[in-house]
C-alpha positions as CSV (number, residue, x, y, z in Angstrom):
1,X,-1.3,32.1,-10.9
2,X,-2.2,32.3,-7.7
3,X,-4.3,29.0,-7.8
4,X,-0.9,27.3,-9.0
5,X,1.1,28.9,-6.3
6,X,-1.8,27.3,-3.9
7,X,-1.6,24.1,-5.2
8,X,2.3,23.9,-4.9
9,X,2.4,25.6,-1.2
10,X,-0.5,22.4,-0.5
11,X,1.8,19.5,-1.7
12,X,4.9,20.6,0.1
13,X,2.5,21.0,3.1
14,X,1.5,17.2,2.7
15,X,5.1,16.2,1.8
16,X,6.2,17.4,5.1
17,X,3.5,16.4,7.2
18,X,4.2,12.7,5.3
19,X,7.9,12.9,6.4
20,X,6.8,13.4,9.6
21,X,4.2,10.8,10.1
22,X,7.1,8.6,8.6
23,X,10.2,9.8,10.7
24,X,8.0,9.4,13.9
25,X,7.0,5.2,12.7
26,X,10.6,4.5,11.5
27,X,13.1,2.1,13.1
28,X,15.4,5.4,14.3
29,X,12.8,6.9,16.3
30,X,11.4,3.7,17.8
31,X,14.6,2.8,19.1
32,X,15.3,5.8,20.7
33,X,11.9,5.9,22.6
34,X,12.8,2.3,23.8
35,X,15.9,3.7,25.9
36,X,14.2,6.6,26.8
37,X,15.6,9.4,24.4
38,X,12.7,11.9,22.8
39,X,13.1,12.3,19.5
40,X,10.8,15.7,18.1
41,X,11.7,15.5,15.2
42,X,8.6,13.5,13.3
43,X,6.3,15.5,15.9
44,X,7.7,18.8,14.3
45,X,7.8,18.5,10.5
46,X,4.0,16.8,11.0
47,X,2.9,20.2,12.7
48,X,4.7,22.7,10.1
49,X,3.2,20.2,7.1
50,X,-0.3,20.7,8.6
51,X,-0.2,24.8,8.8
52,X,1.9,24.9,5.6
53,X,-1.1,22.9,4.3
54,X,-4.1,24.6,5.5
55,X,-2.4,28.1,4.4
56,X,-2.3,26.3,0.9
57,X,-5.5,25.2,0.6
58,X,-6.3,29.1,2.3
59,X,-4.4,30.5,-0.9
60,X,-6.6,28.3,-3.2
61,X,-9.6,28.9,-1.7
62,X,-9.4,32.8,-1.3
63,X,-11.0,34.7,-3.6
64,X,-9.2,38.5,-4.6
């Protein structure tokens, strides 16, 4: 069960981190950077996906 629970906490991990990737290379975000606004948004769901995903693949990996 816990290998499951691993697995599930790893793809929503990747999902997010994809969002991310795609909300900081989509039209929204580029436009916003041309007149100078920030927009963290793509930054910040690509840093929670990453640690979401690493304490997936932890879960999966650790043995109890």
């Amino acid at each position: 069960m816990k290998n499951a629970a691993g697995i599930i906490i790893l793809v929503v991990g990747i999902a997010l981190a994809g969002y991310g990737i795609n909300h900081m290379n989509s039209a929204g975000s580029e436009i916003k950077e041309f007149f100078g606004m920030e927009d963290k948004t793509g930054l910040t769901f690509l840093i929670v996906g990453a640690v979401v995903a690493i304490a997936g693949l932890f879960a999966m990996v650790k043995k109890k």
